[in-house]
Structures are given as structure tokens and as C-alpha cells.
N, C-alpha and C positions, 0 to 999 in steps of 0.2 A: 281287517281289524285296524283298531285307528286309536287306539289308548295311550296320551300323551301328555305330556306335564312341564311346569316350569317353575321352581322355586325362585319364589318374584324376593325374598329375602328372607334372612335365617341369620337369630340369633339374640341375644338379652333386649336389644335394642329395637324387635322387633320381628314378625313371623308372616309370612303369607306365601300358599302356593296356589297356583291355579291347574287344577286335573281334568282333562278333555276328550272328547268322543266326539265322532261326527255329528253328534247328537245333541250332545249338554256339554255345557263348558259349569263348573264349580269353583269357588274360592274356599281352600282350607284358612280359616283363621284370620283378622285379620287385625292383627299389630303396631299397626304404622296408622299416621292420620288416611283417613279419608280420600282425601288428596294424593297422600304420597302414593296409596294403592295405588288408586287411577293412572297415575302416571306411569306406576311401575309395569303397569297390563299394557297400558299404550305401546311402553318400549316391544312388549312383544305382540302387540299389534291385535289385544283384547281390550274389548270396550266392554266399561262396568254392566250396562246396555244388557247386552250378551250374555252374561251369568243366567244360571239356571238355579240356584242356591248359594247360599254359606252353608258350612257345617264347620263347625266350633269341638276343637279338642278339651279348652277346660278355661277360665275364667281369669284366668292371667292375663295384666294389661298388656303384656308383651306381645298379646294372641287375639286382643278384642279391642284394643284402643278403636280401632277405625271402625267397628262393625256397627254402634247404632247409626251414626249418619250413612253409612254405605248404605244399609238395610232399609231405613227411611228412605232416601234420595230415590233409588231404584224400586221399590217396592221388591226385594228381596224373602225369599223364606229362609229362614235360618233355623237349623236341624243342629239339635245338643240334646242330652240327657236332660232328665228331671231336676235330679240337683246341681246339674250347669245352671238351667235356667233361674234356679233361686236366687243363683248368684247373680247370672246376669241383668236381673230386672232391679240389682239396686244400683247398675253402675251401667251400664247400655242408653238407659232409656226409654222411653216407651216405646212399642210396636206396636200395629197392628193383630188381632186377632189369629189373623189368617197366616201371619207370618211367622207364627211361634210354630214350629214341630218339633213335637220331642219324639226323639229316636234313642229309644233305652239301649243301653249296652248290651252289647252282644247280638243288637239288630240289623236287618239292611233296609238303607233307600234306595229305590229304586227311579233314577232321574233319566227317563228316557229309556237306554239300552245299557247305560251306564250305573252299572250297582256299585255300591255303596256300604261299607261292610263296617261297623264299631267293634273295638273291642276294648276291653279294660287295662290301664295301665297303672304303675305305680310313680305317682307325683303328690307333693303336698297340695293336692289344690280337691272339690270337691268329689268329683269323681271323675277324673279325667280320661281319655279314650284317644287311643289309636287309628287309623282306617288302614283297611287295605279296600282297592279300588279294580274294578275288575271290566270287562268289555269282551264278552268270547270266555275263550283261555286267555286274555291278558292278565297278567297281574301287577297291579303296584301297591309297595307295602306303605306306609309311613308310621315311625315309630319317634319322637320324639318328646322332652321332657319326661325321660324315664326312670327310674331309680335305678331299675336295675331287671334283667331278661327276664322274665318267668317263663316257667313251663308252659303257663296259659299263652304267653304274646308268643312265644316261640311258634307254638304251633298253628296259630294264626298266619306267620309271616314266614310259613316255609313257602316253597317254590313258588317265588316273587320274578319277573322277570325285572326288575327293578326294586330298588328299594333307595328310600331316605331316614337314616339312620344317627341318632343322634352321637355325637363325640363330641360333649358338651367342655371338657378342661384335662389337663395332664395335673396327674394327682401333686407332681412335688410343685410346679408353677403355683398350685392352690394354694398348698401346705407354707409356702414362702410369700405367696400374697398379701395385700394391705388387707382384706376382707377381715373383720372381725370372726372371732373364733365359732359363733354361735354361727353364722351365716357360712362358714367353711363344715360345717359339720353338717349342715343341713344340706348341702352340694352333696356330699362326698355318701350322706344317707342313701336306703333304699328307696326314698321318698326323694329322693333329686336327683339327681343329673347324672348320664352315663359319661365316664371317663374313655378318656381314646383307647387305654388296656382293655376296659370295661366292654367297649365298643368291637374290638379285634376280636373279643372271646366270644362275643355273643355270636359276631359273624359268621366265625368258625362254625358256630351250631348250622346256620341257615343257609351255609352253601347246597352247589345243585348247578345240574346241568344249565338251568332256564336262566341262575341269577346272573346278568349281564356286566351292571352296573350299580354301583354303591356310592348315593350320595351322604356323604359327610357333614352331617346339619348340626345348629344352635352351637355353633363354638362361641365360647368364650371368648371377647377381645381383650380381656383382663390376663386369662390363664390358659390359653391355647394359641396357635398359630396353626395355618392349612397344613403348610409342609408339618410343622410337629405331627399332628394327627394324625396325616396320610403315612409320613413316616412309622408312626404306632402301632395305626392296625396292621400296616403290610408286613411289618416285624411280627407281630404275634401271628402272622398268618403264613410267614415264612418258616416257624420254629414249627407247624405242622404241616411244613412241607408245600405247602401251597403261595405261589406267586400271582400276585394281581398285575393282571392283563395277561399273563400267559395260562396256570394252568385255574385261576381264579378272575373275579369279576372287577372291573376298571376299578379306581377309586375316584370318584367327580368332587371335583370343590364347591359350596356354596358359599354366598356373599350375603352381608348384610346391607350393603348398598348397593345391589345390583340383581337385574334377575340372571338364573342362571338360561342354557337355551335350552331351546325347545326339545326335549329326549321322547323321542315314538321309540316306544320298546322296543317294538319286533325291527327295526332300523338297523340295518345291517351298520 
């Protein structure tokens, strides 16, 4: 098994991971110009070339700025729900016919040997989605821009051999921030963004023998910091007893300038 990934960046400023099999290589998202992707796959040594798809989590510039020229340029198929694509076709650009897939919630693609799994999340945007990504028994989760854990993503994103997990702000860094009040309330909602507490508790739910490693995605450069974060969840995962790296899963940083490396799950 060969199920492998690299969060090329993560966070306000902009989102893209690339998720791999011997098979299909995919781009989640892509937020950053056109350009910047490219560059950013170069660094780990994927050519846009090589993509087997996009699939699109929800319609935020944060998560699509780059996707109509990547799409165009490549002849790309790009895979989102029904009412993603509403959205996307006033702000993307045009496509090609053949390039439009919609993959309703709750469905899989199936790219090669590489599935490809949606599910429903809570965000202000149309109807936004999760994946988890699978190869065998491989599994990786990805949950980001999320309000808040449901029962539904929870049990989606049990026994993950990986997971990326959003710790979007530390609630008093928010509370004390320049952001306008309307714009702090809508963060702090069940329709925005998970908190590093928010993030620790949810964890708690989806530990397990398989989860290896937790990446720490979409922080805040306003209202968060790594260490705060990695600091937060290990605290609330310490008051149930459990320590990451030892009787719990690593905690990985991500960059919004930078990709992270290359993590093959079963990798010792």
C-alpha cells in the first residue's frame, strides 16, 4: 500500500494538498494562484502534468483562487457537489464539459485504485465537504473549515491512519483581535472555524489504535500560532490522559508558505 500526501499549504491565505497512490496523484483545493501551486508540487517534486483530478471542498477564494487556470491549463477534471458548482461557475470561469463532475455528498470517486470518499461539513459556504481518502486499508481523513465535529464527520473520520485537522484560532487571541465583531462571531459559530480546544475535543472522539499522526491545518496568522495550537490540543488530550507521541498520535505542523513532507501512512 502506497497512500501518501503532502499539504503544499494551509490556511486564510490560502489551501492545497496533493493526496497520492501509485496510481493517481489528486490536488485537494486549490487557493493560491496557478503559479504558486505549480511551484509548490515542484518543491515536492509533482508536476501539475501528473494530476489525475481536482476535488474542490466548497467555493471559498481561499480554496479555488487557482483552480480555473490550473483546470484549463491541464485539462483537469474537477469533482465538487451540485451546489459548489453553482458557485463555482460565477467565479472559476469556464470549463470544458467533460471537466465538470459532480460528486454529490456522501458519494465516492473512484481515481484509479484511489477512492475518494465526501462528506458533509458545517461551513458558511454552499455546501461544503470533507474527504477521507482510502487505498486498501489505508486511510486519510481531511476535515477542515469546520464549525464544529458532528456525529455525522465523526464517524466518517474514525480509524484514520492519518488525519488533517483543522485548529483554525485560540478563542481569547480572537476575542482580543482587531477583527470586527460581526466577523469574530461568525469564526467562533458552528458554521466557522474549529478552535485549537474545539480541535483537542474533537480528537479525543477519533483516537484509535491506527491514528498515527495529526496534522494541525488552516491556523489563523491573526489568532493562532503552531506551538499555541500543538500546545492546546496536547493539553486537552493530556487531561484525558493521553500524551501525543507516546500513548497518542504525533502532532505535524502545517505552513502556509511551504509544503509540508511527504507522510506515507503505514511509514514507520
Amino acid at each position: 500500500m502506497s497512500l501518501r500526501f503532502t499539504v503544499l499549504s494551509s490556511g486564510s491565505t490560502g489551501n492545497a494538498i496533493v493526496v497520492a497512490n501509485d496510481e493517481a496523484k489528486v490536488l485537494i483545493d486549490a487557493g493560491l494562484s496557478a503559479k504558486r501551486v505549480e511551484h509548490l508540487m515542484a518543491e515536492q517534486e509533482v508536476a501539475a502534468s501528473e494530476l489525475s483530478a481536482i476535488f474542490i471542498t466548497h467555493e471559498h477564494s481561499d480554496h479555488v483562487k487557482g483552480l480555473g487556470a490550473l483546470a484549463r491549463k491541464y485539462k483537469l477534471p474537477v469533482y465538487a457537489n451540485q451546489a459548489t458548482w453553482e458557485e463555482l461557475d460565477r467565479c472559476v470561469g469556464a470549463l470544458e464539459a467533460e471537466q465538470r463532475r459532480i460528486l454529490e455528498t456522501g458519494k465516492v470517486a473512484e481515481i484509479h485504485s484511489l477512492s475518494v470518499q465526501s462528506f458533509g461539513i458545517s461551513h458558511d459556504a454552499a455546501e461544503p465537504v470533507g474527504y477521507c481518502f482510502y487505498d486498501g486499508d489505508e486511510k486519510l481523513g481531511l476535515a477542515t473549515d469546520l464549525g464544529y465535529m458532528s456525529d455525522k464527520v465523526r464517524d466518517q473520520l474514525r480509524d484514520c491512519d492519518a488525519l488533517i485537522l483543522e485548529a483554525n484560532h485560540d478563542i481569547e487571541l480572537l476575542r482580543m483581535g482587531r477583527y470586527p465583531w460581526n466577523i469574530k462571531r461568525r469564526i467562533l459559530s458552528d458554521s466557522g472555524h474549529l478552535s485549537n480546544d474545539a480541535a483537542g475535543e474533537a480528537l479525543y472522539t477519533l483516537l484509535s489504535q491506527r491514528l498515527r499522526r495529526v496534522y494541525l491545518a488552516h491556523l489563523s496568522r491573526d489568532h493562532n500560532m503552531q506551538e499555541l495550537a500543538r500546545m492546546t490540543v496536547s493539553g486537552v488530550l493530556e487531561q484525558y490522559g493521553v500524551r501525543c507521541g507516546d500513548n497518542g498520535p504525533r502532532l505535524m505542523d502545517t505552513f502556509y508558505d511551504r509544503p509540508t513532507q511527504w507522510d506515507w501512512l503505514r511509514e514507520a
